[in-house]
C-alpha positions as CSV (number, residue, x, y, z in Angstrom):
1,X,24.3,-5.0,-12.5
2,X,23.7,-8.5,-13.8
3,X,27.3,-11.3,-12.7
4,X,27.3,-14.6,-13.8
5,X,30.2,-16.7,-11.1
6,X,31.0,-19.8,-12.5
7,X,32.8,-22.2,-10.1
8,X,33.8,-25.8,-10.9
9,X,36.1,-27.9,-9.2
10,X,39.7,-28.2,-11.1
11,X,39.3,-31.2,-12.5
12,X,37.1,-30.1,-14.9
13,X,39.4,-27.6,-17.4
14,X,41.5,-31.2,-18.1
15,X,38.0,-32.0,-20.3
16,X,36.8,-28.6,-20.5
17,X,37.8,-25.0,-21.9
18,X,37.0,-22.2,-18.8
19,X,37.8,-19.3,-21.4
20,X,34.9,-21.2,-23.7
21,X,32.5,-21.9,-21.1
22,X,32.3,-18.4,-19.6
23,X,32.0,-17.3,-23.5
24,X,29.0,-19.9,-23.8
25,X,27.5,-18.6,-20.8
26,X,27.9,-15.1,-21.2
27,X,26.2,-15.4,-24.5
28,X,23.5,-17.5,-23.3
29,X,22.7,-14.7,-20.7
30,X,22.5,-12.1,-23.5
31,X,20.5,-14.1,-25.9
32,X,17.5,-14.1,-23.1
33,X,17.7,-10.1,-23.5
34,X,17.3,-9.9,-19.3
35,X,20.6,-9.1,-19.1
36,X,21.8,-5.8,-20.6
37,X,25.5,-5.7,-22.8
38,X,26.5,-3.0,-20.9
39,X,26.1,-4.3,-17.5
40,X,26.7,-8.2,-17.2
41,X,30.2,-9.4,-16.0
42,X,30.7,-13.1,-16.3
43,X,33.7,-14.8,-14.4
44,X,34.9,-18.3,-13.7
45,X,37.2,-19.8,-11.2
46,X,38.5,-23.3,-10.3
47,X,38.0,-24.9,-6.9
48,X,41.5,-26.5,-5.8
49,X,39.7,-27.7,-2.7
50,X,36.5,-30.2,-2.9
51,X,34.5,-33.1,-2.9
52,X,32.6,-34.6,-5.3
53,X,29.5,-36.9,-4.0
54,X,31.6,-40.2,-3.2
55,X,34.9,-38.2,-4.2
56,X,35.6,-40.1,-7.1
57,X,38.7,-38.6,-8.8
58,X,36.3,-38.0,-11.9
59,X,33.3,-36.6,-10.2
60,X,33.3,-32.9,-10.9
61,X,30.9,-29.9,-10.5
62,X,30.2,-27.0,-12.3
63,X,28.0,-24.1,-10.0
64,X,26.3,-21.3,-11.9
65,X,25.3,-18.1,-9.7
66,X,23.3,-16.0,-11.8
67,X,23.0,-12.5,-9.9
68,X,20.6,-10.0,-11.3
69,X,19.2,-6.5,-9.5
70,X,15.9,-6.9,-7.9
71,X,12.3,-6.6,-9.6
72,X,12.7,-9.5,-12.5
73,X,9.8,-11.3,-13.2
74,X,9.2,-14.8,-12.3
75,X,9.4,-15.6,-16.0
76,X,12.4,-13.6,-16.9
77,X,14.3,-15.4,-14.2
78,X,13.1,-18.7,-15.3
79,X,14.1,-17.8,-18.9
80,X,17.6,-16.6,-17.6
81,X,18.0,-20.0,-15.7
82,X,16.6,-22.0,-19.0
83,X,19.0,-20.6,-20.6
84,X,21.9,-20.9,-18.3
85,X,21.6,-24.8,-17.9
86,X,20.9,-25.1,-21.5
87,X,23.8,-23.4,-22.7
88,X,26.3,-25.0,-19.7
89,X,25.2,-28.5,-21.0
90,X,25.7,-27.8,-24.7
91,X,29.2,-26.1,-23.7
92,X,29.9,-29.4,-21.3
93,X,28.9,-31.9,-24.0
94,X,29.6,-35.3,-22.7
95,X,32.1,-34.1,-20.2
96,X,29.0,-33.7,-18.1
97,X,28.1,-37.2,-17.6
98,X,30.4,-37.2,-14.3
99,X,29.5,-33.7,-13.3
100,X,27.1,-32.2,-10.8
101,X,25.7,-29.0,-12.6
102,X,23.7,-26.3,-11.4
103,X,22.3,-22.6,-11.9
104,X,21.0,-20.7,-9.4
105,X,19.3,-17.3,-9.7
106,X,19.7,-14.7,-7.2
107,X,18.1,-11.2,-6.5
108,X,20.8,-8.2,-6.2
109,X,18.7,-5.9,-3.2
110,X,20.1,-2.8,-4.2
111,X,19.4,-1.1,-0.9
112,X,22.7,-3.5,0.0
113,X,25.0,-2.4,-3.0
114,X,26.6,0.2,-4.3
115,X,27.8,0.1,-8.0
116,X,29.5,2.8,-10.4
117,X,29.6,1.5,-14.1
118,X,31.7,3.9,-16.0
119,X,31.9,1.5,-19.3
120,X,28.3,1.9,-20.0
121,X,28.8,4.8,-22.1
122,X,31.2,3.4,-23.7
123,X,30.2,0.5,-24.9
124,X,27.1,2.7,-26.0
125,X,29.4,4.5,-27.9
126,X,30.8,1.3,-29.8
127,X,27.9,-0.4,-30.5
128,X,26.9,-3.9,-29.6
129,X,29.8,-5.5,-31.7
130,X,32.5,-4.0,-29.7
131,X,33.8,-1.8,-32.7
């Protein structure tokens, strides 16, 4: 059930890799073992439309939604978060020093969802590596 949305605004794949970023992230998410392998779905997208603080043409941002079902504890959310911002900077490196960054943690309520997850026996069935 777990989704990672990464938004930035456009300007930031001219000092940035998306592809590596949502890698980073998805790993990061992993690594805290809150989020199961055969549930999380991590995906990016640019903003074409925005402004940045004074709307410098280098300001950017980069906004992490971290959306996890209900019932988490206070510490496993704060570890998911940790780890989130901590892998987002490291990804960033110094293309963050114009950039507006931020993770936030949301609660799925699953009385307002409905989800059918037909690769989890799948990737079961190939292991954690993927093979």
């Amino acid at each position: 059930m777990p989704h990672l949305i990464i938004e930035y605004s456009a300007n930031v794949t001219a000092r940035v890799d998306a592809h590596a970023l949502v890698d980073a992230l998805h790993d990061a998410a992993l690594a805290t073992g809150v989020a199961p392998v055969d549930a999380l779905r991590t995906r990016a997208a640019a903003r074409d439309v925005y402004a940045v603080g004074d709307r410098h043409p280098d300001n950017a941002f980069v906004a992490v939604t971290a959306r996890f079902g209900a019932g988490r504890s206070d510490s496993d959310r704060r570890r998911v978060v940790d780890a989130l911002m901590a892998a987002l900077d490291d990804a960033l490196g110094d293309a963050r020093e114009t950039m507006m960054l931020s993770v936030e943690y949301q609660d799925i309520d699953p009385a307002q969802r409905v989800n059918q997850n037909n690769l989890r026996p799948l990737i079961a069935a190939r292991g954690r590596d993927g093979s």
